[in-house]
N, C-alpha and C positions, 0 to 999 in steps of 0.2 A: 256437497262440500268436498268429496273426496276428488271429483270429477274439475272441481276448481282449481284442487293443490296440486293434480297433475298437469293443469293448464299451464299454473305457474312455473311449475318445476320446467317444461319444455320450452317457455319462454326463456327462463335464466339460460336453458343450456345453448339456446338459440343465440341468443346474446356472448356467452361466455364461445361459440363456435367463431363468431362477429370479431370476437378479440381478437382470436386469433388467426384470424385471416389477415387482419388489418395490421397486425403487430409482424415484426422481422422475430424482436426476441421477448421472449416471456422468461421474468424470474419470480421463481419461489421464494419467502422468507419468512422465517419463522415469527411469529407473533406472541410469542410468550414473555409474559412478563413486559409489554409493552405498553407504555401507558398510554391512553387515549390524546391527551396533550403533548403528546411528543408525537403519534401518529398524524395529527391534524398537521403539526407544525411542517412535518415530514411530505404530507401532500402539498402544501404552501410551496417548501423550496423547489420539490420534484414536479411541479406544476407544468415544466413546457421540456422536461426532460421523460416522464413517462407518467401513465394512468393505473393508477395506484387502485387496488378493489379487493376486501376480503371475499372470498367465493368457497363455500362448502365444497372439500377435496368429492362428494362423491358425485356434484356437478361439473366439475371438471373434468372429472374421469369419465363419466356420459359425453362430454364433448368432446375430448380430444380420441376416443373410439371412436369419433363419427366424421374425423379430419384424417382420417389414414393417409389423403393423397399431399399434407405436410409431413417431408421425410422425418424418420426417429419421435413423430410427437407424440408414440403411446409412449414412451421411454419415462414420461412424466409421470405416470401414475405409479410410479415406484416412491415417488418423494412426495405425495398428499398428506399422509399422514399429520396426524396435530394440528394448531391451529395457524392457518399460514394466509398470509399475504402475499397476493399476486400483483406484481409490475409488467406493463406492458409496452415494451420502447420501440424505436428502432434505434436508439442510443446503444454504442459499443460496450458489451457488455464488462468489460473492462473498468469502462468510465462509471456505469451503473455501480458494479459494486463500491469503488473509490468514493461515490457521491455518498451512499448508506454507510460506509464507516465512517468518513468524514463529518455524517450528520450526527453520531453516537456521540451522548453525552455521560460523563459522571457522576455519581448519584451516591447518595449514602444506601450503604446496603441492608435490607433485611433478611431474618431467619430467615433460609433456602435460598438463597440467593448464590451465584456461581461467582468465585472468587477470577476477574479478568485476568489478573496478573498477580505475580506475589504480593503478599499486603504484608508491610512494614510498617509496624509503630513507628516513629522517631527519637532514637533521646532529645531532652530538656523537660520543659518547664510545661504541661498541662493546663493551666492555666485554669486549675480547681482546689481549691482548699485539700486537708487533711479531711477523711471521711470514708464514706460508704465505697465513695472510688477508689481506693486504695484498696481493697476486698477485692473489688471487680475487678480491676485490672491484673491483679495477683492469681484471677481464676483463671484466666485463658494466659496466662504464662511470661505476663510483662512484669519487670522488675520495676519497683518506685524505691523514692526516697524522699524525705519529706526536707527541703529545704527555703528558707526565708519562708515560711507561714504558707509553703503551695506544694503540690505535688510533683513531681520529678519523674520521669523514667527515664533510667539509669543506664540504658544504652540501647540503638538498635535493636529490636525485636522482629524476628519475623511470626506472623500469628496464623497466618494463612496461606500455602502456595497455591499457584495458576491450578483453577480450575476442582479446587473444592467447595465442598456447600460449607456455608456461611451459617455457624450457628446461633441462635435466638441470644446466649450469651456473649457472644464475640461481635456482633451486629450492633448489640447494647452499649457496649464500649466502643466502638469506630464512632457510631451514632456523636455519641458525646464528647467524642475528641474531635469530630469535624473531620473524620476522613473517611473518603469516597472514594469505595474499591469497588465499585461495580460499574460495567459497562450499559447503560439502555438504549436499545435502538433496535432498527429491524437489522437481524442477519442472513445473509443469502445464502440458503441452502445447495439450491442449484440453478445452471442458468442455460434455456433451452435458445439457441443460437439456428436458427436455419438449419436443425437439421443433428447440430452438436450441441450436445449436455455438458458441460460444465458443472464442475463441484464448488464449493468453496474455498478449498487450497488451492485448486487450477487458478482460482480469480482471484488470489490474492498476490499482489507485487508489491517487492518492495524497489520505490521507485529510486533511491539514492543506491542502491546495488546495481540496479541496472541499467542506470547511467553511469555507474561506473564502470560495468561489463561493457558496454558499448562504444566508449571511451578509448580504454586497453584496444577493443575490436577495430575501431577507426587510425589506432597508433601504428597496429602491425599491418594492417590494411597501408596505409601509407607508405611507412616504411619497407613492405614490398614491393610496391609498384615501382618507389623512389631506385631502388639495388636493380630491380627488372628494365627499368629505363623506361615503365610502359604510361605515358601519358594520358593524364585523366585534365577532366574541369579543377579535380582541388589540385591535383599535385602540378600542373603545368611551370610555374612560375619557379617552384623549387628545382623544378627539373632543367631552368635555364639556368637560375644562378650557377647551376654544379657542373652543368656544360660548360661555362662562362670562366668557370675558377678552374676547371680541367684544362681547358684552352692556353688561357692564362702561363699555365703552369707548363705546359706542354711547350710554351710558344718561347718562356722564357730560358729553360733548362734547354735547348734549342739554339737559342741567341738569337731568331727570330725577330727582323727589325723591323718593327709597325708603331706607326704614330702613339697607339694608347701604350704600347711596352718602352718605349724609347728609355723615359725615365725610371722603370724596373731596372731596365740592363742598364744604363750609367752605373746607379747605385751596385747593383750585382759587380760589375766590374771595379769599382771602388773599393769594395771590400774586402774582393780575391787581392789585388793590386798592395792592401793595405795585411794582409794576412802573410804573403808572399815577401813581400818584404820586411817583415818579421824575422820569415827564417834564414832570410839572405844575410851573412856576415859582410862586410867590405873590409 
């Protein structure tokens, strides 16, 4: 029997050595608090994006001691710990995490559960009679008021900020007001790249900042080239107009007589002509 379970054990690790040969990048993510129906749904979307597989950290740790010649890959047995799920892509690791937050959904939360963001009651109307709920809600620190025959709360409350545990009574009340302060899905701990470890603040962007950093970057980018005179593919065409309008300008304060100016300099002449004899007295 025992002679069995270490047969298996050296197949898995065979197998799990097999990943990672075949894969560019391997990510960890945490498995907690994840429900099996959101897991399942989760291998459905990530189906031709990467290969989704729970793996006991101390199998993995057996395998990637035994892949030394992939640079940084013992670097992983630092993050095994707890219950984790392993992704395996060639998918940029970038995109990997954006697909996993994108897939998180919100849920009503239970006792111990990690508060995502601040959770705020709403003022109005509850849409519960006078009762037991007015107790409850009075416990974790919402103010009511009882108006036309239903319960009320009385203004903004904040009951929870980012990132505390969610208590069995505060749970109780969100529950039954219908609000969903918790995040579920899998989260990337960290992400092994050819070589480079990534954390989870490294992979996370936010993509409206950094289009808008890049943006600003592309404006002075331009605008130096444009003052430099130094022609590119984007900036070519602006660079003739301003030759064009220099020229122009050059040609005309000049007196310069060519076909496209002719009718500059008439007019120019016109209005010195008509300026001029303004100041002349007869």
């Amino acid at each position: 029997m025992q002679r069995q379970t270490l047969l298996e054990k050296s197949r898995e690790v065979d197998e799990v050595k097999s990943l990672i040969y075949q894969y560019k990048v391997i990510g960890v993510a945490d498995l907690h608090k994840v429900r099996t129906a959101q897991l399942q749904e989760l291998r459905r979307k990530l189906k031709k994006e990467a290969y989704l597989r729970v793996i006991k950290g101390t199998l993995v740790d057996k395998a990637v001691s035994e892949c030394k010649d992939r640079p940084n890959i013992v670097e992983l047995a630092k993050f095994l710990k707890g219950s984790n799920i392993f992704l395996f892509t060639n998918t940029n690791p970038f995109k990997l995490a954006s697909l996993l937050e994108k897939s998180k959904v919100r849920m009503v939360a239970k006792a111990g559960d990690i508060a995502a963001q601040e959770i705020i009651v709403p003022a109005g109307n509850v849409g519960l009679p006078p009762g037991p709920i007015i107790s409850q809600l009075n416990s974790v620190g919402i103010p009511t008021r009882i108006e036309s025959g239903s319960v009320w709360v009385s203004r903004d409350t904040l009951v929870a900020k980012k990132g505390e545990v969610i208590s069995e009574r505060l749970a109780a009340v969100l529950s039954k007001l219908g609000i969903k302060s918790v995040e579920a899905g899998l989260s990337i701990k960290i992400v092994y790249d050819e070589g480079l470890i990534m954390t989870e603040d490294q992979l996370r962007l936010d993509l409206k900042e950094f289009q808008q950093t890049m943006g600003e970057a592309y404006a002075y980018a331009l605008n130096l080239s444009l003052k430099a005179g130094y022609p590119t593919a984007e900036n070519i065409s602006i660079l003739i107009q301003l030759a064009h309008q220099e020229a122009h300008n050059l040609a005309l304060n000049a007196s310069i007589t060519t076909p496209e100016l002719i009718k500059d300099l008439i007019r120019k002449a016109y209005a010195e002509a008509l300026i001029l004899s303004s100041k002349v007295q007869f």
